[in-house]
C-alpha positions as CSV (number, residue, x, y, z in Angstrom):
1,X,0.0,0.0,0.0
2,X,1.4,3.7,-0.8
3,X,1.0,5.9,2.0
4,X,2.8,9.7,1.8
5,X,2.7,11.8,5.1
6,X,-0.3,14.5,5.3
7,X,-2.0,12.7,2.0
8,X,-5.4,12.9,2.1
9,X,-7.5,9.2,2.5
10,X,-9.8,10.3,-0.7
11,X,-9.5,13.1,-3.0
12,X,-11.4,13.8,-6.4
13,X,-9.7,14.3,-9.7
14,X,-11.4,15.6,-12.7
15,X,-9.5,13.7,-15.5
16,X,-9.7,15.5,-19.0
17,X,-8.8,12.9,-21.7
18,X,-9.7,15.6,-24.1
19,X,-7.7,18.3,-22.6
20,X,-10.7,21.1,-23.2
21,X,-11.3,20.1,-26.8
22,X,-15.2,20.2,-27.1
23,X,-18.0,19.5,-29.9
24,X,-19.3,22.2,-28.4
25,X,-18.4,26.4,-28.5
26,X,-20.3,27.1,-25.5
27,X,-19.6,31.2,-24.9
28,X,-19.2,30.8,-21.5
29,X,-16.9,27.9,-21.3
30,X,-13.7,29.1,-20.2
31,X,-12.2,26.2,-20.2
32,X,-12.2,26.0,-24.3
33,X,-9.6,28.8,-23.8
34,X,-7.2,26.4,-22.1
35,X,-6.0,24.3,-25.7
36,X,-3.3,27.5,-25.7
37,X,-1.7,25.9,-22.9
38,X,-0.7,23.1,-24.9
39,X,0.3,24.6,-28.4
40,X,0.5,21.5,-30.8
41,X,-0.8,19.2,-28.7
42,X,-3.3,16.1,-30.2
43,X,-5.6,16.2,-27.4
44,X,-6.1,12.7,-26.7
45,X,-4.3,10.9,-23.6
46,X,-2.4,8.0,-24.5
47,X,-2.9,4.5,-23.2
48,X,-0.1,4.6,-21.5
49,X,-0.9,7.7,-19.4
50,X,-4.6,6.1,-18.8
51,X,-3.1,3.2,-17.2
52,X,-0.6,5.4,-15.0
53,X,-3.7,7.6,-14.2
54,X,-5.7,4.7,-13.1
55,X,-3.2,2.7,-11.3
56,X,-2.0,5.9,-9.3
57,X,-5.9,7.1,-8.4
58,X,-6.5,2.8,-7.2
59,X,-3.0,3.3,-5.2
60,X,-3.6,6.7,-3.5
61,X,-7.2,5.6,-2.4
62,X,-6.0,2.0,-1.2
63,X,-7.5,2.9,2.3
64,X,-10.8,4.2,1.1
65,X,-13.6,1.3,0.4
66,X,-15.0,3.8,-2.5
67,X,-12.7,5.7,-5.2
68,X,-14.6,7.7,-7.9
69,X,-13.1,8.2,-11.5
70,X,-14.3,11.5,-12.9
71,X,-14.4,11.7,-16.8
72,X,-14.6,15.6,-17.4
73,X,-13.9,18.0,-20.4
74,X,-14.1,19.6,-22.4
75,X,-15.9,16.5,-24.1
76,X,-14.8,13.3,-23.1
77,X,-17.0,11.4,-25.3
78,X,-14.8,12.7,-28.1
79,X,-12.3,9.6,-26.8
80,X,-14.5,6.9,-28.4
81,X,-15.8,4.0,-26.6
82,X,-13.2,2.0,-26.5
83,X,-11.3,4.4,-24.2
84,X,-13.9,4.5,-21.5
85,X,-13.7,-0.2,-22.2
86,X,-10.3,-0.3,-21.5
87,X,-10.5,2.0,-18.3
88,X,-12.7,-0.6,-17.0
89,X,-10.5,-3.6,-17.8
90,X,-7.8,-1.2,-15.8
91,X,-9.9,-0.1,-12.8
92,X,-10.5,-4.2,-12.4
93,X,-6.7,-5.1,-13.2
94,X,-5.7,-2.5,-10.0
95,X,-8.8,-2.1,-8.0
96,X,-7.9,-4.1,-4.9
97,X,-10.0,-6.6,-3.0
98,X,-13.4,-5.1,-2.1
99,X,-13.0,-1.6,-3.1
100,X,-15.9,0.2,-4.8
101,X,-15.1,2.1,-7.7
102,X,-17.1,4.4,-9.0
103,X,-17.3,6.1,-13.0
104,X,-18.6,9.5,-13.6
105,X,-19.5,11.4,-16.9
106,X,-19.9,14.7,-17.5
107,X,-21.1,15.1,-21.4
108,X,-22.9,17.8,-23.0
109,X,-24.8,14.7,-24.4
110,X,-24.6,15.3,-28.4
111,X,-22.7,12.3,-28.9
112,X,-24.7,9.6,-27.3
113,X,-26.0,6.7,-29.2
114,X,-27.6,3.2,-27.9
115,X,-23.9,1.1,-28.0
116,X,-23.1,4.4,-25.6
117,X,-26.0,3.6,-23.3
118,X,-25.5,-0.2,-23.1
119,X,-22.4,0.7,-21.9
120,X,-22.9,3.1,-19.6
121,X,-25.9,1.2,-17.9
122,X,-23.7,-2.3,-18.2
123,X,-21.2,-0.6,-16.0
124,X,-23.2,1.7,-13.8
125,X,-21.9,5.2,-15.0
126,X,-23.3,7.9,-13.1
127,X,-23.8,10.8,-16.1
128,X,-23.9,14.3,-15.6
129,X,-26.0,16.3,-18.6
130,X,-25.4,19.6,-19.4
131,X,-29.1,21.6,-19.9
132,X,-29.2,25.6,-19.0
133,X,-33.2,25.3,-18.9
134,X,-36.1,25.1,-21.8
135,X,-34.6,25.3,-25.5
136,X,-34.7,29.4,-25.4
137,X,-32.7,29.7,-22.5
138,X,-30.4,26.7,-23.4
139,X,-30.0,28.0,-26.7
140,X,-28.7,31.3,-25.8
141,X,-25.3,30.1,-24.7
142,X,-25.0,26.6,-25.3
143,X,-24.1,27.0,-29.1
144,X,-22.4,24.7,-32.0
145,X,-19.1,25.2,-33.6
146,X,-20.7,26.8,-36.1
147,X,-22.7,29.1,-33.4
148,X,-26.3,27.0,-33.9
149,X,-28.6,26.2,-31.2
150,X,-28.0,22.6,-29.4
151,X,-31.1,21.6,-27.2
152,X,-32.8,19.1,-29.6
153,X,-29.5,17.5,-29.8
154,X,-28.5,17.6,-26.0
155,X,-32.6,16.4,-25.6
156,X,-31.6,13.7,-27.8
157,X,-28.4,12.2,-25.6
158,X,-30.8,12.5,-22.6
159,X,-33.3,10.3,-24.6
160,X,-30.4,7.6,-24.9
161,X,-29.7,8.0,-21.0
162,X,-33.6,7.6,-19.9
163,X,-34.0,4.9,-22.5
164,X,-31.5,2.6,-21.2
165,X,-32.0,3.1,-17.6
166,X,-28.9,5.0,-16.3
167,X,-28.4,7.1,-13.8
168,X,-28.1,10.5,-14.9
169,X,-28.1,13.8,-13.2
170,X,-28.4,17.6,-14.8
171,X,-26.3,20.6,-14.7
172,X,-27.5,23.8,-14.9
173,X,-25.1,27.0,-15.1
174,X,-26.9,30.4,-14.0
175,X,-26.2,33.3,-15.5
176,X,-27.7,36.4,-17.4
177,X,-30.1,34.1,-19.7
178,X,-31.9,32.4,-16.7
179,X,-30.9,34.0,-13.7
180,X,-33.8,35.9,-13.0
181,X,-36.3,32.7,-14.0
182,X,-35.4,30.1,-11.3
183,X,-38.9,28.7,-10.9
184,X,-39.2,28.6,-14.5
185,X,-35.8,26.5,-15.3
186,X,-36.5,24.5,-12.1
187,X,-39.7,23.4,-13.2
188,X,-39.1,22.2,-17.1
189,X,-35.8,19.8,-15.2
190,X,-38.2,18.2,-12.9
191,X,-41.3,18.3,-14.7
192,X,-40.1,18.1,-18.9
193,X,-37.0,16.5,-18.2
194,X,-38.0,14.1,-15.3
195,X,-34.9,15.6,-13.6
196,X,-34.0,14.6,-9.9
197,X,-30.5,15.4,-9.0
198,X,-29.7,18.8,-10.0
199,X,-26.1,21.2,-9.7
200,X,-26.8,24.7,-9.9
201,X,-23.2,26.7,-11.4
202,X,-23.4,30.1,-10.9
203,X,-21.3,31.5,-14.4
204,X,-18.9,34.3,-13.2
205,X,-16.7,35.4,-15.7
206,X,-13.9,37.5,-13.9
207,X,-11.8,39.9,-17.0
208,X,-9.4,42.8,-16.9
209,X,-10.2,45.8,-18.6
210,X,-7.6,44.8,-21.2
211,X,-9.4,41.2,-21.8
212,X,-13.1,42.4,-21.3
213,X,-13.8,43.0,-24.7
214,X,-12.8,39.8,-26.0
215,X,-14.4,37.9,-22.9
216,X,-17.8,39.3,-23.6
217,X,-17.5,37.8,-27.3
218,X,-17.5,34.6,-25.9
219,X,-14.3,32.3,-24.5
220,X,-14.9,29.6,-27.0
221,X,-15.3,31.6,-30.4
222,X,-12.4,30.7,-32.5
223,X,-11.4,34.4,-32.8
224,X,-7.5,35.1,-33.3
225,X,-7.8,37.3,-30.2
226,X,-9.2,35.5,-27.6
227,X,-7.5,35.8,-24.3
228,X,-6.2,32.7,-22.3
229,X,-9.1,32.5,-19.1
230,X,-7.0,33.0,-15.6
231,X,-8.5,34.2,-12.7
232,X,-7.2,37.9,-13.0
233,X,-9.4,41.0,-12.8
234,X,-12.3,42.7,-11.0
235,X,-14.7,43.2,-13.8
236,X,-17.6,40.3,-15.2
237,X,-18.3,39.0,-18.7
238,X,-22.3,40.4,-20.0
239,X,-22.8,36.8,-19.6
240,X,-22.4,36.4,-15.7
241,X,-25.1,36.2,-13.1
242,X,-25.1,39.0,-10.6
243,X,-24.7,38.2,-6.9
244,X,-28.4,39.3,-5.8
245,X,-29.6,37.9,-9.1
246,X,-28.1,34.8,-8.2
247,X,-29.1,34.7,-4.8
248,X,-33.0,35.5,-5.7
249,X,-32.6,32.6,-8.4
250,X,-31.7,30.0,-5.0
251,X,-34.5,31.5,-3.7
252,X,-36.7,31.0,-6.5
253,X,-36.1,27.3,-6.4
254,X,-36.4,26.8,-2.9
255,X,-39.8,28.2,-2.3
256,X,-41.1,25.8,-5.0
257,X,-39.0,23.1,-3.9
258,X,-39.6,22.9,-0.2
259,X,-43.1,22.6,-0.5
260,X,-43.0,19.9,-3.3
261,X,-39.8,18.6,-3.8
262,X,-38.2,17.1,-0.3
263,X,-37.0,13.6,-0.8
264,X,-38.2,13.6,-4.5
265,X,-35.7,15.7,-6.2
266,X,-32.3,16.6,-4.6
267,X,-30.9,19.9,-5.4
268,X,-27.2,19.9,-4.5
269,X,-27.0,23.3,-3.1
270,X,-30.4,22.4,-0.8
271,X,-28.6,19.2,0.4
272,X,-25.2,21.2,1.4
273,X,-26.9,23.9,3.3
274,X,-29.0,21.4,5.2
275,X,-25.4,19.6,6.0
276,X,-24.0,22.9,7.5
277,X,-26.9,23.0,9.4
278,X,-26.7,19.4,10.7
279,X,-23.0,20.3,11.8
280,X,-22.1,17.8,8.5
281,X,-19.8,18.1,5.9
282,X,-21.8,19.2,2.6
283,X,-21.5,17.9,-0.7
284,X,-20.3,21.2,-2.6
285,X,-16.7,22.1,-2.2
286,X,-17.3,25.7,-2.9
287,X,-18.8,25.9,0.5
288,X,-16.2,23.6,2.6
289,X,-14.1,25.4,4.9
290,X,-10.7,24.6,3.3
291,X,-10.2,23.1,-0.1
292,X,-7.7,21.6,-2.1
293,X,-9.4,18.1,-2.5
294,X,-10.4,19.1,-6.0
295,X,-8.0,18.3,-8.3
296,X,-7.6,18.4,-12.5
297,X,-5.6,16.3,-14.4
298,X,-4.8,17.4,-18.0
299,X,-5.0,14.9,-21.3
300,X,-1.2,15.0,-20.8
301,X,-0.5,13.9,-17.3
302,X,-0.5,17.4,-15.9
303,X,-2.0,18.0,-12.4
304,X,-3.6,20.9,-11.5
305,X,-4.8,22.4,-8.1
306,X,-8.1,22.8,-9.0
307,X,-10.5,22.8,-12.1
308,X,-11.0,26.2,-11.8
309,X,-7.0,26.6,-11.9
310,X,-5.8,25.1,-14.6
311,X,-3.5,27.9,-15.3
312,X,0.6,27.8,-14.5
313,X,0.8,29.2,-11.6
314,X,-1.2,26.3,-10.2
315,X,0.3,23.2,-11.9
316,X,1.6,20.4,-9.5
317,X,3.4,18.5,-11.3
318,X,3.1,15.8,-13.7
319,X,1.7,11.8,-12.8
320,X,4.2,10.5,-15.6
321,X,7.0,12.0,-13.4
322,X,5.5,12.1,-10.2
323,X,2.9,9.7,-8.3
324,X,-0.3,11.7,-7.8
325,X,-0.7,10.7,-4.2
326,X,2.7,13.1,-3.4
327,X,1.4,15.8,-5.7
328,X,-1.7,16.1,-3.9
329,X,0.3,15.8,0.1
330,X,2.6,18.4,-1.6
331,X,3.6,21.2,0.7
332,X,1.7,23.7,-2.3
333,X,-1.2,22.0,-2.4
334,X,-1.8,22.0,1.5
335,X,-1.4,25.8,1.4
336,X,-3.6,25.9,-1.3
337,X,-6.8,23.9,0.4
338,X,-5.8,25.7,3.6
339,X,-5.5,29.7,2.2
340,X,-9.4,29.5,1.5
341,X,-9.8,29.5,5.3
342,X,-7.1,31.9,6.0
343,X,-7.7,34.7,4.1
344,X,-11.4,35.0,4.4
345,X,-12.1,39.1,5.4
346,X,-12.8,40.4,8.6
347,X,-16.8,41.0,7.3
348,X,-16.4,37.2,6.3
349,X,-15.6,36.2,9.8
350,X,-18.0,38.3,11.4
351,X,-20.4,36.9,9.1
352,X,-23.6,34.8,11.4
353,X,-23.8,32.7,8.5
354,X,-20.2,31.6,7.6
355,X,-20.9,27.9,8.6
356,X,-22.9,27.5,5.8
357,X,-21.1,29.9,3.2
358,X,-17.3,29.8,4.3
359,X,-16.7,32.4,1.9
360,X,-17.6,30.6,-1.1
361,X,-15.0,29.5,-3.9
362,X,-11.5,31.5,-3.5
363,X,-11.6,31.8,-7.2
364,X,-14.1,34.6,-7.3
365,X,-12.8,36.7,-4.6
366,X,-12.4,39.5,-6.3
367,X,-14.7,41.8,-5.1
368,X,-14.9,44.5,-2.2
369,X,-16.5,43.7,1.6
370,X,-18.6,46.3,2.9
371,X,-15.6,47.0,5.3
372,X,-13.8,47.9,2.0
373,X,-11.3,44.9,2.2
374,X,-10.2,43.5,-1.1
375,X,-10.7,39.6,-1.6
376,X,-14.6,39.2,-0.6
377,X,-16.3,37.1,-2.9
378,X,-18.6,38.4,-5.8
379,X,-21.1,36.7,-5.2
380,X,-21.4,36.9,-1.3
381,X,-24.8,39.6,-1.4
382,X,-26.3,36.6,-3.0
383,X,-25.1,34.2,-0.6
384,X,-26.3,36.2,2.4
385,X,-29.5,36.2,1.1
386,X,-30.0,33.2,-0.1
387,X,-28.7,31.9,3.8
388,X,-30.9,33.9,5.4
389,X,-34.2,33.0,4.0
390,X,-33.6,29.5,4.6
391,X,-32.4,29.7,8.0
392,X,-35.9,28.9,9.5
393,X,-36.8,26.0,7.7
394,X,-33.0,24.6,7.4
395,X,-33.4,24.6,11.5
396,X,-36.6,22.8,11.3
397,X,-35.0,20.3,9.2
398,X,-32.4,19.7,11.0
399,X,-34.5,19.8,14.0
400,X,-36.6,16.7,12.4
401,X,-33.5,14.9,11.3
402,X,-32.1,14.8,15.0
403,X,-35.6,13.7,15.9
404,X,-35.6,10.6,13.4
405,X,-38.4,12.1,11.2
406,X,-37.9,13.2,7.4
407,X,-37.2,16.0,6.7
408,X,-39.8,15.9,4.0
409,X,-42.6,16.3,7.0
410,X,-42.0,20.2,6.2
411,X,-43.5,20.0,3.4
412,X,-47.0,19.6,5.7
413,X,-46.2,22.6,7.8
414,X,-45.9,24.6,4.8
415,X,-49.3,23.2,3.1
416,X,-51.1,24.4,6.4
417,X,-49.3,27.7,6.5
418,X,-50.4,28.3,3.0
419,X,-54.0,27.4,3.3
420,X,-53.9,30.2,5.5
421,X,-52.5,32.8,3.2
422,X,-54.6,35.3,1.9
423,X,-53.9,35.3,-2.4
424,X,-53.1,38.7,-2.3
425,X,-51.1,38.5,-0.1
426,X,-47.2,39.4,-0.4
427,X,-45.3,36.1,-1.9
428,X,-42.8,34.3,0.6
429,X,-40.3,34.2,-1.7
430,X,-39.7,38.3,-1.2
431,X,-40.3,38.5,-5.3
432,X,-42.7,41.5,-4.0
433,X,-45.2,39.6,-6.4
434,X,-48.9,38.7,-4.9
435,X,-49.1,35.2,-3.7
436,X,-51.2,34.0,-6.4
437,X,-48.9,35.4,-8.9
438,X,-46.1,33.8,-7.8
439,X,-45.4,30.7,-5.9
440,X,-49.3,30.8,-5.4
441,X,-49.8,29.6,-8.7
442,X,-52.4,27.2,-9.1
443,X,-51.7,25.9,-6.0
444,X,-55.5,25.2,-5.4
445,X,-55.8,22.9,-8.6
């Protein structure tokens, strides 16, 4: 067994067999931008690098009983079939006795067929779909190489997933398309798409004045000038969600959800903020006190600190040169889990709901606290009031949970309190809508 001081039982590494080349030309994808870090490059890791990848990951997680391998792009797909067969044969060759391992997917979905959903099901893939809400919305962003909208296509992958029985969960990036419909997107997942796990991504596009121009044309146009995406600058791309749009988007979803939804369809930032209330690690790293847990690793070996990072002032190392389990115990990726914590801002740390926030992710700390310190996140208004308005019933919740009920008995309180509420009255979700204009809405059909 391989043990290295200080390294972490379990870790998560996005592997990017691709590197970020995409079917795709998403304009908010920054990570399209990030084929100028490998000038000449065929974008396709070797077999030989997929066996070292697989063996290391099996090595470093000898002393957990579950390891996850996390297919990311880019668009993995683009590998073929074959690729994704032989990283099964591997994961069996150098799994050892009684380990679980688990295979993840994240696809935009264009390039699923039936022999890709025998396969998937066969081996118990869990897939994550890329949809931004109904075709209009999705449409808006989510564009071909050739800038032509994608939904009927991404509709058609999700066909293949439903149709052979796998397990399949949707992503959903916020941003200035959708952000101020919530309950609208929300809706057309759970009820057109028959969605039930779902990742909100808020889209914050951080430029410099010098690359803002460029940035607002979109990071995956195949324009001459398009600027390498690092996280430099204080300004936002057009496309980006605003913090209090952001927050009222959370918001949005939760008053429709909590009085539906609870135990039927599991919104990932709903299950983390009921973990910090529990006193429980959440599920969202963006909202862990430290990071660093989080890892990429490039079609060529290279490890990166973090998804977000893949930029050279935050490369580890490489697996072909060095075993993964020491890159990730390495003295500069400790600092880098542990500087989240550290440098959060004195309104930060006065903050009463920190336990549930911690500051949120360190790469969009860019903006100004109210105490006019540098390094506050951009999206923290939205954050604090998001928090806020669920306090109450993330304390009843919890309350229930310690209690051995569900948590999904809220839904009842919330049926009686509404029965109660007069339809012109002011909505709960502080739209400043009426109730029966809002999340009213036939509610008596």
């Amino acid at each position: 067994m391989l043990t290295m001081p200080g390294a972490p039982v379990a870790f998560h590494a996005m592997a990017k067999p691709t590197g970020a080349i995409c079917n795709l030309d998403c304009e908010y994808c920054f990570f399209l931008s990030k084929e100028m870090l490998y000038p000449g490059s065929r974008f396709r890791m070797a077999e030989g690098l997929q066996e070292t990848y697989i063996r290391q990951l099996l090595e470093a997680h000898a002393r957990a009983p579950e390891v996850v391998v996390a297919w990311q792009g880019g668009e993995p797909t683009i590998m073929g079939i074959e690729f994704f067969r032989r990283s099964i044969e591997l994961q069996r060759r150098y799994a050892p006795p009684g380990q679980r391992v688990v295979n993840t997917l994240q696809t935009n979905g264009t390039l699923l067929d039936d022999e890709w959903g025998a396969f998937l099901k066969e081996h118990e893939f869990l897939v994550g779909i890329s949809i931004d809400g109904p075709p209009d919305i999705h449409d808006t962003y989510r564009v071909s190489k050739g800038g032509l909208p994608t939904f009927d296509r991404v509709a058609a992958g999700l066909d293949v997933l439903r149709r052979h029985g796998v397990d399949w969960n949707v992503l959903t990036t916020i941003h200035a398309a959708n952000g101020d419909q919530g309950a609208r997107v929300y809706r057309f997942l759970r009820d057109e798409l028959g969605a039930r796990f779902v990742q909100f991504i808020p889209i914050v596009e951080r430029a410099t004045p010098a690359t803002l121009a460029a940035a607002n044309a979109g990071w995956g146009n195949e324009v001459t000038d398009r600027p390498l995406y690092v996280q430099q600058g204080n300004l936002v791309t057009d496309r980006s969600v605003g913090p209090v749009q952001y927050g009222r988007f959370l918001i949005d979803v939760f008053e429709e959800w909590v009085r539906r939804d609870i135990g039927l369809v599991y919104v990932q930032m709903f299950d983390t903020a009921l973990a910090n209330w529990v006193g429980e690690p959440g599920g969202m790293c963006v909202h862990a006190e430290t990071c660093g847990l989080q890892l990429a690793l490039e079609h060529n070996g290279d490890l990166y600190c973090c998804d977000h990072f893949v930029e050279p002032d935050y490369l580890l190392g490489n697996i072909a040169e060095q075993h993964m389990q020491e890159l990730v115990a390495s003295p500069k990726q400790r600092k880098f889990g542990l500087d989240k914590r550290d440098s959060l801002t004195r309104y930060c740390l006065q903050c009463d709901v920190r336990f549930a926030c911690n500051g949120g992710c360190p790469k969009d700390r860019f903006a100004t606290s109210p105490l006019g310190e540098p390094g506050q996140h951009y999206l923290c208004p939205g954050y604090e009031l998001f928090f806020h308005h669920v306090d109450r019933p993330m304390r009843l919740m919890a309350g229930m949970l310690a209690n051995d009920r569900a948590p999904a008995d809220l839904m009842g309180i919330y049926a009686t309190t509404d029965a109660r509420r007069g339809r012109n009255a002011p909505c709960t979700c502080g739209s400043g809508r009426k109730w029966k204009h809002c999340h009213g809405v036939d509610r008596a059909a």
